[in-house]
Legacy VTK file of the C-alpha trace (Angstrom):
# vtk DataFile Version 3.0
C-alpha trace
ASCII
DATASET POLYDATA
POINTS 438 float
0.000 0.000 0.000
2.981 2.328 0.954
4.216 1.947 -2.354
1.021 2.564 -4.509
1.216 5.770 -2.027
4.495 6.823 -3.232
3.313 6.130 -7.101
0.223 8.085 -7.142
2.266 10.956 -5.146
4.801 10.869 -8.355
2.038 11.438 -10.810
1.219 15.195 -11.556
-1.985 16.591 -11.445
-4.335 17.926 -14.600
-3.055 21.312 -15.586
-3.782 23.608 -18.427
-1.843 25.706 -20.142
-3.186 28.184 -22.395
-5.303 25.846 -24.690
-3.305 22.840 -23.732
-5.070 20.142 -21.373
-2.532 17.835 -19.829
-3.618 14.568 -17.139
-2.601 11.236 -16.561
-5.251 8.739 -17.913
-6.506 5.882 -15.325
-3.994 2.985 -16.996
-1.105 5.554 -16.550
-0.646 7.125 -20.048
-0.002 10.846 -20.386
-2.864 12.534 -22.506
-2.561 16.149 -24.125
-5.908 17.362 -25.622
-5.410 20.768 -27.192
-7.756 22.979 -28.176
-7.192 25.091 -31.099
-9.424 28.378 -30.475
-11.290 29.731 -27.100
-10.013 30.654 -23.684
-10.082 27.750 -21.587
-10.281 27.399 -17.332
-10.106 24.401 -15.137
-13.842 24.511 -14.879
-14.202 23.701 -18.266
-13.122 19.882 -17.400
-14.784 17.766 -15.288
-12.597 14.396 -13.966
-13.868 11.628 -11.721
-11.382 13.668 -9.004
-11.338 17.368 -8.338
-8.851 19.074 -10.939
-6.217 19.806 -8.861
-6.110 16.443 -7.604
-2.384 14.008 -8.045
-2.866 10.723 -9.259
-4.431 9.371 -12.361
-7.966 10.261 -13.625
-10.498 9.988 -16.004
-11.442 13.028 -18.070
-15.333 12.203 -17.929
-16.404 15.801 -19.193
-15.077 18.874 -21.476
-17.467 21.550 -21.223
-17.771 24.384 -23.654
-21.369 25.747 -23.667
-20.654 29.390 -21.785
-17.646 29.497 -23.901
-18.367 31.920 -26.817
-15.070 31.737 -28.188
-14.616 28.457 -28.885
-16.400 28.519 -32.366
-14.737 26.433 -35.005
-11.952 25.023 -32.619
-9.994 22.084 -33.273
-10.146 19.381 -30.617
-7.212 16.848 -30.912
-6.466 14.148 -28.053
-2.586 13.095 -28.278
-1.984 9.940 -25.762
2.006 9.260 -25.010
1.623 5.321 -23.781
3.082 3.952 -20.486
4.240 0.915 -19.278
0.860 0.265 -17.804
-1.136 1.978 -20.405
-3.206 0.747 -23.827
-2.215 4.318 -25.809
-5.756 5.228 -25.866
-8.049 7.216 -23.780
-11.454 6.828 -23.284
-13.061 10.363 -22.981
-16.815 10.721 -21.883
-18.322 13.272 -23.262
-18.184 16.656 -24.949
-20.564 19.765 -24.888
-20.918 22.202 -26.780
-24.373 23.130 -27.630
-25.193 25.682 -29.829
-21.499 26.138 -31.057
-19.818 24.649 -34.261
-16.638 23.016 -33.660
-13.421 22.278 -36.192
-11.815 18.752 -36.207
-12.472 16.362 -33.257
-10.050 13.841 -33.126
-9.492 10.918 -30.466
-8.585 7.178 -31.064
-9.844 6.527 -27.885
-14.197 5.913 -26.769
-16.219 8.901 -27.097
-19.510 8.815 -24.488
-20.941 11.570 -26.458
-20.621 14.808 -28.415
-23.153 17.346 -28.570
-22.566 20.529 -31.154
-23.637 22.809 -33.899
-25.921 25.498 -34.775
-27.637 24.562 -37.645
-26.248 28.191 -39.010
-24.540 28.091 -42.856
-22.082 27.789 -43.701
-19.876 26.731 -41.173
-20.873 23.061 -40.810
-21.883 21.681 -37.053
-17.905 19.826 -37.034
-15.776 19.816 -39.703
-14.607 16.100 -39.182
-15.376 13.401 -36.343
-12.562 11.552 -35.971
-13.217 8.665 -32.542
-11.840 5.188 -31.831
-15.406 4.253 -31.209
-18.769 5.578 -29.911
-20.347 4.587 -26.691
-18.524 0.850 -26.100
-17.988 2.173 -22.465
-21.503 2.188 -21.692
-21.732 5.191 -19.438
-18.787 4.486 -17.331
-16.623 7.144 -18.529
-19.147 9.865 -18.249
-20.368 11.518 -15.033
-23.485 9.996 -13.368
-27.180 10.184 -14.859
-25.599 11.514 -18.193
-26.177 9.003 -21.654
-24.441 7.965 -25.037
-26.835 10.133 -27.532
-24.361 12.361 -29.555
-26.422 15.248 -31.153
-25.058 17.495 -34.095
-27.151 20.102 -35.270
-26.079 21.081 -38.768
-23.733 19.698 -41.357
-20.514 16.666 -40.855
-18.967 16.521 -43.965
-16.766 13.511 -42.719
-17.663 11.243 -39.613
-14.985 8.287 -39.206
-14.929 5.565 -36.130
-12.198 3.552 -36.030
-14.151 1.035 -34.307
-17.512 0.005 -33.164
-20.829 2.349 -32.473
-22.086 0.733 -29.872
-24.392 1.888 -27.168
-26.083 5.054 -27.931
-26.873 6.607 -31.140
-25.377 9.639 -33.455
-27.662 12.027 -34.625
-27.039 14.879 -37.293
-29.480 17.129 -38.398
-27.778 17.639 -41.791
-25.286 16.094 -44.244
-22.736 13.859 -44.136
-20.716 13.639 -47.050
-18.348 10.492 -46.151
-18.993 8.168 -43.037
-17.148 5.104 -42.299
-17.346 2.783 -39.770
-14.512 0.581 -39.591
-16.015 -1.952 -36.819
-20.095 -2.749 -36.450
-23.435 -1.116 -35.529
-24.360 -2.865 -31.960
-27.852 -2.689 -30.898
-27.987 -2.873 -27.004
-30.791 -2.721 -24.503
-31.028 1.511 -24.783
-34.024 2.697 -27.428
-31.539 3.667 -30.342
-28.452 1.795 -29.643
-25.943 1.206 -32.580
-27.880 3.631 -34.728
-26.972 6.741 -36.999
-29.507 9.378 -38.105
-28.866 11.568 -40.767
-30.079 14.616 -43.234
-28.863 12.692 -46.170
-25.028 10.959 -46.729
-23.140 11.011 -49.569
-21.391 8.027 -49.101
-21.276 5.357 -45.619
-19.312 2.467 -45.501
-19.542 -0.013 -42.282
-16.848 -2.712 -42.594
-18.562 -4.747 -40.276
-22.163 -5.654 -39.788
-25.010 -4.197 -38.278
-26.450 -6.074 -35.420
-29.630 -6.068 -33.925
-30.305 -5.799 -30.800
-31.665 -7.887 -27.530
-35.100 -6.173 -26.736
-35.256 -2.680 -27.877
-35.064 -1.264 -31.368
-31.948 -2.683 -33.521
-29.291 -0.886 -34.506
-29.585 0.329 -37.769
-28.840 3.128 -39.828
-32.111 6.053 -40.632
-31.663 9.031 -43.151
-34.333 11.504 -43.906
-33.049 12.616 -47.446
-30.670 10.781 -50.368
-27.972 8.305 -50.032
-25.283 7.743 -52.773
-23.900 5.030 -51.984
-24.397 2.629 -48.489
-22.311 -0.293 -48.318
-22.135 -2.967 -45.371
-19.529 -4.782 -45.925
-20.813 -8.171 -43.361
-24.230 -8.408 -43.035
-27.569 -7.131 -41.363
-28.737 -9.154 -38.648
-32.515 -8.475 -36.791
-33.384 -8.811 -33.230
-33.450 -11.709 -30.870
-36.809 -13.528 -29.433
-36.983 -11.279 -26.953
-37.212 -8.203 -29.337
-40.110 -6.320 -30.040
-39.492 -4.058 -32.801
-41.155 -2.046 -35.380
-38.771 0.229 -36.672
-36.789 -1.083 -39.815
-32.895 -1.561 -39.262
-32.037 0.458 -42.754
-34.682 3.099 -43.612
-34.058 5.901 -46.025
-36.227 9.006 -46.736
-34.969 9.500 -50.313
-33.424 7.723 -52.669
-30.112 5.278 -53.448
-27.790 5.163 -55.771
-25.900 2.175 -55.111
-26.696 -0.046 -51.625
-24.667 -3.291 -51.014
-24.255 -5.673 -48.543
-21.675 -7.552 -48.467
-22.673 -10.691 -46.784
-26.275 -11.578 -45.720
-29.508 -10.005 -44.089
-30.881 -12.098 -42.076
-34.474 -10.898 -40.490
-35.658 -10.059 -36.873
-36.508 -13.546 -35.072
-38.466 -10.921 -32.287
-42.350 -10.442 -32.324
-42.397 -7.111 -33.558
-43.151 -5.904 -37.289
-39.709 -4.881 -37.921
-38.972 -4.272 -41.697
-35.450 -5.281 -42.276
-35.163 -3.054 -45.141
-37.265 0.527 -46.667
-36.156 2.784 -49.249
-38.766 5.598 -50.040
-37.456 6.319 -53.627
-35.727 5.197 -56.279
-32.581 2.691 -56.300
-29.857 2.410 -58.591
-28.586 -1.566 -57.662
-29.075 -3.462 -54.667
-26.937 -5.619 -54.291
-26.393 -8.695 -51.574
-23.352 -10.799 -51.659
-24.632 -13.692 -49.478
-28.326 -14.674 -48.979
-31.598 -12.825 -47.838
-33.466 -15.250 -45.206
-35.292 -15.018 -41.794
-36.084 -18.057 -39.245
-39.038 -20.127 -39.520
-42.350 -18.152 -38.906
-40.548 -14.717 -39.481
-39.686 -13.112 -42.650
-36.881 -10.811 -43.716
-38.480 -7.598 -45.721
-36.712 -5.430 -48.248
-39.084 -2.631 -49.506
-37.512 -0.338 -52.715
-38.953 2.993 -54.091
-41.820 2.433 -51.321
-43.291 5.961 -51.988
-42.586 5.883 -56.158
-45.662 6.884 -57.742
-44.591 7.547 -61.320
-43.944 5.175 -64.084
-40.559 4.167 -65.351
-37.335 2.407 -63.809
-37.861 2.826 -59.784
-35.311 0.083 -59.107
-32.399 -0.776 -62.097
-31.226 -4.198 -60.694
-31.584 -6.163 -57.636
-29.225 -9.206 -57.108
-28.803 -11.473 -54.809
-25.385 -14.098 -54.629
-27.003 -16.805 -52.273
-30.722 -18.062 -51.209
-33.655 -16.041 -50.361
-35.891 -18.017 -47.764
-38.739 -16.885 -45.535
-38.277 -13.502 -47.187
-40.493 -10.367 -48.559
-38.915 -8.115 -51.875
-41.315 -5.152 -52.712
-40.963 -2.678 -54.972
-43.433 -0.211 -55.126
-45.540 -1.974 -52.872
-48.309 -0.506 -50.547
-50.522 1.330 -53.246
-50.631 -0.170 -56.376
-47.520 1.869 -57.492
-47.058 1.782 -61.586
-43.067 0.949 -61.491
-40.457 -0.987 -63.313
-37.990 -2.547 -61.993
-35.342 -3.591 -64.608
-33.571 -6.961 -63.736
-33.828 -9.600 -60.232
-31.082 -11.944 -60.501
-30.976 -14.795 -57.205
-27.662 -16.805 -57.066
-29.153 -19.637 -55.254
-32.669 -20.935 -54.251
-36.064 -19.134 -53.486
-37.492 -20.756 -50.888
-41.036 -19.778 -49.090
-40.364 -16.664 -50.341
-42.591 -13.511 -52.356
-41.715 -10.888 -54.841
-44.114 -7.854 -55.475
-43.721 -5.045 -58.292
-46.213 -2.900 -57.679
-48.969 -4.118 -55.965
-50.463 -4.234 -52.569
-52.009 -6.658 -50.266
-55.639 -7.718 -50.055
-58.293 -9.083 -47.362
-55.202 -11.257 -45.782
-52.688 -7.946 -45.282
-49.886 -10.109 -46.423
-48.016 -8.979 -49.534
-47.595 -11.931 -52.599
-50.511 -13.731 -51.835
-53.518 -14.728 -54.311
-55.531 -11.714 -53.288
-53.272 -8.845 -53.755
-54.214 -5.777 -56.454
-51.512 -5.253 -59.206
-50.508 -1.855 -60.974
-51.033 -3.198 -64.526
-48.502 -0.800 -65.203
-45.870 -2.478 -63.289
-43.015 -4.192 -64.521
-40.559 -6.601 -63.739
-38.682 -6.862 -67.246
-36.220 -9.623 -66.348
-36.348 -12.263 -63.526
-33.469 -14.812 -63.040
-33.634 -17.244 -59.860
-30.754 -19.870 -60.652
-31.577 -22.301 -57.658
-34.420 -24.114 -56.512
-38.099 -22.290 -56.246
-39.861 -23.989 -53.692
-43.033 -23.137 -51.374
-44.310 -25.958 -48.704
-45.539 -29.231 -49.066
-49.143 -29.356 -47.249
-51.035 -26.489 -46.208
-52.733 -23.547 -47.715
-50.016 -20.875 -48.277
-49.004 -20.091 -50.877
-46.111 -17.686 -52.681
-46.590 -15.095 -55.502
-43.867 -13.357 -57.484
-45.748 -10.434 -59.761
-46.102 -7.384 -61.160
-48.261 -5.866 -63.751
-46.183 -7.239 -66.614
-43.236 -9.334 -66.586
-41.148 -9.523 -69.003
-38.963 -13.258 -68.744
-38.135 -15.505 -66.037
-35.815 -18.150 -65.746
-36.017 -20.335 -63.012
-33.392 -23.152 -62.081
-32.151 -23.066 -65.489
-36.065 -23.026 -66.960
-37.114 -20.432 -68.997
-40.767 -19.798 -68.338
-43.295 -18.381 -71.120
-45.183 -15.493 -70.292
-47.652 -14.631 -72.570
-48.938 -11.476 -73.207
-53.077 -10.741 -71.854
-51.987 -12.255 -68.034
-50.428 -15.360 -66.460
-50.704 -17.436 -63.451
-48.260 -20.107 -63.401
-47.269 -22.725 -61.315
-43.426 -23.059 -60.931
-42.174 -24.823 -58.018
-42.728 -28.715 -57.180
-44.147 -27.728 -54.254
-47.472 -26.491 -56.284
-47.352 -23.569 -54.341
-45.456 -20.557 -55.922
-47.057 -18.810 -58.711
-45.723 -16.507 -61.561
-48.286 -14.063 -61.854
-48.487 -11.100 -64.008
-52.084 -9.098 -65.303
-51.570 -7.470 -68.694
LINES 1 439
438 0 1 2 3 4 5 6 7 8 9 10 11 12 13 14 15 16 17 18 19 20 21 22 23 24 25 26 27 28 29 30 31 32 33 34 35 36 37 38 39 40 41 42 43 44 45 46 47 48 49 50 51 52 53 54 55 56 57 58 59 60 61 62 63 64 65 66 67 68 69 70 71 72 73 74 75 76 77 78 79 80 81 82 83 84 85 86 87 88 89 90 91 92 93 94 95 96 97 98 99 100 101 102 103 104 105 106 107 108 109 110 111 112 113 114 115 116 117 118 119 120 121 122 123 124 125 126 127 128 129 130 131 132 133 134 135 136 137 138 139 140 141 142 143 144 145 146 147 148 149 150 151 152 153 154 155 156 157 158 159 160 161 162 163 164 165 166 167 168 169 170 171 172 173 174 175 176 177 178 179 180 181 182 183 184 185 186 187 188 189 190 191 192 193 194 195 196 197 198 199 200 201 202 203 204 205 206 207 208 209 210 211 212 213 214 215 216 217 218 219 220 221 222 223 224 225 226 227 228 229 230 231 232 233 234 235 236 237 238 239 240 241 242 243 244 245 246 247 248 249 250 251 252 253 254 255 256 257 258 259 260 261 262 263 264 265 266 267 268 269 270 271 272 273 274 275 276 277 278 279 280 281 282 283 284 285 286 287 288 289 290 291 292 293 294 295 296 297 298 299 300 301 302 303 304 305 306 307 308 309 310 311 312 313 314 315 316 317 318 319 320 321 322 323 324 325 326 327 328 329 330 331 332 333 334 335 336 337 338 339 340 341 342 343 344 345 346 347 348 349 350 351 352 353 354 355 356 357 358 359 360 361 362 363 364 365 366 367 368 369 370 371 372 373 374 375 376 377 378 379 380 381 382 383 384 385 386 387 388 389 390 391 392 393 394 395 396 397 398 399 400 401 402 403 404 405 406 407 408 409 410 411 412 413 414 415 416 417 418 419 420 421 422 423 424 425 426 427 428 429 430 431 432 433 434 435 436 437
């Protein structure tokens, strides 16, 4: 005990120094966080100890609300490792509502960041640069406080080195580039693992986006346009326990390109959630691996949802592996009159339904025998190169349709569709029907 004494009495306290912040973090490494505009006390920085105090601590607040000179500052955390140290540190949060900030840059956890003014044309931060967001679940950040990051206005570039985990970022406005170089993580909090948006010019998430336990999953929720969204693993729904009825991927506008990488796999929880909207049009959607849910549940994809004028609403939709227990819509809801231009499925459609531009009947279920078609839909080309297969026994059944369709080939088959309407068998299971009105 002596000695721990004599350890803690060598280490110096926090001290600043003109817009220099200098502490020793809790495993022992020295951190420097500098600020690059704004005239900076000790009360600006709440630690887990009082300021002054020797020995290490954890920086678990930088407040800069009163501070009306800190617009557009830089905030850069430097971390010189120890012996005992990890070369990161984890800060908790950072306020500084109402005021647009420069670069933030840490490669340690960030509890939370609130800034902006919504006022053009400086944007709310220039660049977000974190290790990840929210993995430390509250413990960094002083009591009663929460991981919900709010930036009013623009972020032209958001990176995170790592995960977003509990807690969710919000910006008002645009992002032009996001990455996320670990996963979404859904977690027991309302909007864990999620990211709103204006609109984003281009996200990339090298992992996958995970659902979460019982609350809504993480996901990823933009008001406006997206140019391109790529998940590089896959998108995974809720547990048993879940009960959720927001969709995990929902955009206002419309996509250029949006590809996952692996699979989607749908919510196993008893909640409505929709996997999968897009409001307008799409360029390509693309999934690497397969589209399937568990038994009783369904995975649900719904393109150019809120399209209501003819023409090419979705250019291509392909999927690499199987689609089982799953919905793809396009157009669906109102009878919408789109075209979608080519459906290409690498592997086997199993208990599965495809609708172009029609809308359920008595039954609210989508692809069943009593939905209404938009004669003027089309699907122009339909490829499924596996298996098509319903159940054996029972009375559902599984509809692919739109208002006209142009060819199908199915597991190497080409089907005739003739012009004036067609209801076809084409499974061995006698129940999945090609099914087309005009």
């Amino acid at each position: 005990m002596h000695s721990i004494e004599l350890l803690e009495s060598r280490i110096a306290p926090a001290s600043l120094t003109g817009r220099v912040l200098t502490y020793t973090d809790v495993d022992g490494d020295k951190v420097t966080v500098s600020f690059s505009k704004g005239s900076l006390a000790a009360d600006n920085f709440v630690f887990d100890t009082a300021f002054g105090s020797t020995g290490a601590q954890q920086l678990q607040r930088i407040d800069l609300i009163d501070e009306i000179d800190i617009e557009g500052s830089n905030i850069v955390v430097k971390v010189a490792k120890a012996a005992t140290g990890d070369g990161v540190a984890h800060l908790g949060e950072i306020l500084a509502t109402g005021h647009d900030l420069g670069i933030v840059k840490t490669k340690g956890d960030l509890g939370k960041i609130i800034a902006g003014n919504d006022t053009l044309p400086a944007p709310a931060i220039k660049a977000l640069n974190i290790g990840t967001h929210g993995m430390m679940d509250g413990t960094t950040q002083p009591a009663g406080s929460n991981q919900g990051s709010v930036i009013t206005g623009d972020l032209p570039k958001l990176t995170l080195l790592g995960d977003l985990g509990n807690g969710s970022i919000n910006v008002s406005g645009a992002i032009q580039s996001a990455k996320i170089g670990g996963s979404m993580l859904g977690s027991l909090g309302s909007s864990d693992g999620r990211l709103f948006a204006g609109s984003i010019g281009k996200i990339v998430v090298n992992g996958s986006i995970i659902g979460s336990v019982a609350a809504p999953s993480a996901g990823i929720a933009v008001e406006g346009d997206v140019v391109t969204l790529k998940i590089n693993g896959s998108i995974i729904g809720g547990s048993t326990d879940s009960d959720i009825t927001t969709s995990q991927i929902r955009v206002g506008g419309s996509v250029g390109k949006f590809i996952v990488g692996h699979d989607i796999r749908g919510t196993e929880g008893t909640g409505g959630q929709e996997t999968v909207v897009v409001d307008g049009t799409v360029g390509s959607f693309i999934v690497g691996g397969s589209i399937t849910a568990a038994s009783g549940r369904e995975a649900s994809v719904f393109l150019a949802d809120t399209v209501d004028t003819p023409g090419t609403a979705v250019g291509s939709i392909t999927v690499g592996g199987t689609v089982t227990n799953a919905l793809i819509a396009v157009g669906a809801g109102l009878n919408r009159p789109v075209t979608v231009d080519h459906i290409t499925i690498g592997g086997a459609f199993i208990k599965s339904r495809i609708v172009v531009g029609s809308t359920f009947g008595a039954d609210m279920v989508f692809g069943t025998g009593d939905d209404v078609i938009n004669a003027a839909s089309r699907l122009n080309t339909l490829v499924i190169k596996g298996t098509v297969f319903g159940t054996v026994g029972g009375i559902d059944a599984y509809f692919i349709e739109a208002g006209r369709i142009g060819s199908a080939t199915l597991a190497g088959r080409s089907i005739l569709v003739t012009s004036g309407g067609n209801m076809s068998t084409v499974s061995t299971s006698g129940d999945v029907f090609l099914r087309d009105v005009v």
